[in-house]
C-alpha positions as CSV (number, residue, x, y, z in Angstrom):
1,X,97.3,106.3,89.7
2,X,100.3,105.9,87.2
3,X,103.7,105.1,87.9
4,X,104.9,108.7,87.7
5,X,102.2,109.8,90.7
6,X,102.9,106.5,92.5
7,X,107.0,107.8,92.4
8,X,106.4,111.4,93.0
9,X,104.1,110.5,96.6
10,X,106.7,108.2,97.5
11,X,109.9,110.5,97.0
12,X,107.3,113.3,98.2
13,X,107.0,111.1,101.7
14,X,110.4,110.1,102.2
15,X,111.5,113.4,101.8
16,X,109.1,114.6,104.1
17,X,110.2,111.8,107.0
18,X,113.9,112.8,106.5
19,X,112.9,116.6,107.2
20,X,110.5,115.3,110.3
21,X,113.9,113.5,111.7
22,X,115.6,116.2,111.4
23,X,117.8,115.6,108.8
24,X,117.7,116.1,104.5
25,X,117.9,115.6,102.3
26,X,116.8,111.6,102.4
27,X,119.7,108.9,102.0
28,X,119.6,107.6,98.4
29,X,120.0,103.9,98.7
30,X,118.9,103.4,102.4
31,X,115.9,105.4,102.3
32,X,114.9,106.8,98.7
33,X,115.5,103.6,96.6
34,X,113.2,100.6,99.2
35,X,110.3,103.5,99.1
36,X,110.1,104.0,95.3
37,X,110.7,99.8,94.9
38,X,107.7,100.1,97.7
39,X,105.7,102.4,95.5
40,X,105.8,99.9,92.6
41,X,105.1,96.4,94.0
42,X,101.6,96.6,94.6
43,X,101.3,96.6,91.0
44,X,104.1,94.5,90.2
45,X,102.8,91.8,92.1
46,X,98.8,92.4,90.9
47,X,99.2,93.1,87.5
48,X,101.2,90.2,86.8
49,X,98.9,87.9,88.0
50,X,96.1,89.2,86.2
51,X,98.8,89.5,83.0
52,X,99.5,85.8,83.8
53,X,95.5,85.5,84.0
54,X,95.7,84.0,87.5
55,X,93.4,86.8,88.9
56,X,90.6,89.0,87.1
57,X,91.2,92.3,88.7
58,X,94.3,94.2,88.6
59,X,94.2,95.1,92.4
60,X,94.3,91.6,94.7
61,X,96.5,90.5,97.2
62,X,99.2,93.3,96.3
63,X,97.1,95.8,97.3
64,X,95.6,94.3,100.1
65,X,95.8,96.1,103.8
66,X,96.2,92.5,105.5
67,X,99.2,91.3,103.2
68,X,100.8,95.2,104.5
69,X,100.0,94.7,108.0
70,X,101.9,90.8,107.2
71,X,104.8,92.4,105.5
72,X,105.2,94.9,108.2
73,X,105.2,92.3,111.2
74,X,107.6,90.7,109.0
75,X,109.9,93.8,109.4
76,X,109.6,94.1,113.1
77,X,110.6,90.5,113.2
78,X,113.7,91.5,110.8
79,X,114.8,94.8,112.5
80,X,114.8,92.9,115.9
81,X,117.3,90.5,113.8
82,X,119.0,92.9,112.0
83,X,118.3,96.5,112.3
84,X,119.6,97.7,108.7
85,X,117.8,95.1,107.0
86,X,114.9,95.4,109.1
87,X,114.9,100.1,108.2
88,X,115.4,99.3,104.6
89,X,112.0,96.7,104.6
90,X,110.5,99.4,106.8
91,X,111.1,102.1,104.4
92,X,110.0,99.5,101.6
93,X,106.8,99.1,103.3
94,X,106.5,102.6,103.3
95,X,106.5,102.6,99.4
96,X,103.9,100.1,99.4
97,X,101.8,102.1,101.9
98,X,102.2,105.4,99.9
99,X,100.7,103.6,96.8
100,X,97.8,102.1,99.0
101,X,97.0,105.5,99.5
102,X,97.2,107.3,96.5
103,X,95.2,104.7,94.7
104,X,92.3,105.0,97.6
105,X,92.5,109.1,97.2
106,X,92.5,108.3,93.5
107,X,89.4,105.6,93.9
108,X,87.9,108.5,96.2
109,X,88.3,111.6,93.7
110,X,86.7,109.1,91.3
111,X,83.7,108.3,93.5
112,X,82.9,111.7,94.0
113,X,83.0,112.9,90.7
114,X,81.2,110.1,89.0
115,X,79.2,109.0,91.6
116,X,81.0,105.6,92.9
117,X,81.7,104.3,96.2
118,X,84.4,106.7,98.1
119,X,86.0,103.1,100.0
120,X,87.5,100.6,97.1
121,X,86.6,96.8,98.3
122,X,90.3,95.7,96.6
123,X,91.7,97.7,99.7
124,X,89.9,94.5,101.8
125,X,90.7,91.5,99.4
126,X,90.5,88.4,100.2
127,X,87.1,89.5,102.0
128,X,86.0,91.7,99.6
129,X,87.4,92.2,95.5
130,X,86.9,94.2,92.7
131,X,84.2,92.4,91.7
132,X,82.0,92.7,94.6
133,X,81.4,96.8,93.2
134,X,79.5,97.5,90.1
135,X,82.8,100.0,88.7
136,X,83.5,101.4,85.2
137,X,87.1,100.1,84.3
138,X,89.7,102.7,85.4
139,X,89.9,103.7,81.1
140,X,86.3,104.5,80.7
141,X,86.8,107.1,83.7
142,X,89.8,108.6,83.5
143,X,88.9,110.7,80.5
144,X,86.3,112.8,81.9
145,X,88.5,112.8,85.2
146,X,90.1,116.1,85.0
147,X,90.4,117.1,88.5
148,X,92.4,113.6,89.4
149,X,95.1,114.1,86.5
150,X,95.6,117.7,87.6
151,X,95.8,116.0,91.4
152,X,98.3,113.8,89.8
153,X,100.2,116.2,87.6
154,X,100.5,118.6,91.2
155,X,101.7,116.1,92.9
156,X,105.0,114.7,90.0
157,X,105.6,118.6,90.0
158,X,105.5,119.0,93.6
159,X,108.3,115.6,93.9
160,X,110.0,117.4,90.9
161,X,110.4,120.8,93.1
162,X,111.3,118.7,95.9
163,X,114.0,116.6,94.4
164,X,115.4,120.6,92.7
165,X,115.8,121.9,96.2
166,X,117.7,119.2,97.6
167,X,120.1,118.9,94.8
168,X,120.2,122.9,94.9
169,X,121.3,122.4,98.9
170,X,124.0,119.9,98.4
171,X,125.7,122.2,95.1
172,X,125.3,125.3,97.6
173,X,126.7,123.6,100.1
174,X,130.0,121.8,98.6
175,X,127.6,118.3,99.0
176,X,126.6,118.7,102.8
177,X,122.7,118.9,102.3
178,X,122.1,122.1,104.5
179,X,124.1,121.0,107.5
């Protein structure tokens, strides 16, 4: 997925957990901000080592479900320090997680419609890598790939109408969100 679809799932979920906690809209710079950093690093951190040719796949250890389940006992260890630090890293790792999964439904759409595997091995790394699949690079396949850049495009509009009806709440409601 591109960054747009990687921001729009991760405003799209943080907006979602405010609702579920009965609150919205989502705090800006406590909640919003760590989840659309969190959305970004798995691809900060893999594409610049493959930029700085130090890996050969742009999906390694930034991607990797055991580096997330080490960040996140990282953040239980924090928020028993310090509990804002700890909900902003939590929220953080929420990002991160929301990417994971958009670029496994993205890898799965893929599968289906050209006939590749519907679990991506980078998801496993150091175990398993890119390179232990047979893939078509990401650009050979995403021009025939219709049905993933319409799931895409839904789901920027869906952050889009999202992000309209919380700013509509706060002008109807002198700033108060609703409540």
């Amino acid at each position: 997925m591109y960054i747009p679809g990687h921001l729009s799932a991760g405003y799209l979920l943080v907006s979602a957990t405010a609702r579920w906690g009965g609150r919205r809209p989502p705090l800006l710079f406590a909640e919003v901000l760590p989840v659309l950093v969190g959305t970004l690093t798995p691809d900060i951190i893999d594409k610049g080592l493959l930029y700085l040719e130090i890996t050969d796949h742009g999906r390694t250890i930034g991607h990797s479900v055991f580096t997330l389940m080490a960040l996140s006992a990282a953040a239980a260890v924090l928020f028993l320090v310090h509990r804002g630090a700890g909900k902003v890293m939590g929220f953080w790792l929420l990002g991160i997680g929301a990417h994971m999964a958009t670029d496994l439904v993205d890898d799965a759409v893929r599968g289906v419609l050209h006939g590749r595997q519907l679990l991506s091995s980078w998801f496993l790394w150091p175990f398993l890598d890119a390179s232990a699949w047979n893939l078509e690079s990401a650009w050979e396949v995403f021009p025939g790939s219709r049905l993933y850049m319409a799931l895409e495009v839904a789901v920027v509009i869906g952050a889009v109408v999202v992000a309209g009806f919380h700013v509509w709440g706060k002008l109807g409601t002198g700033g108060e969100g609703g409540k």
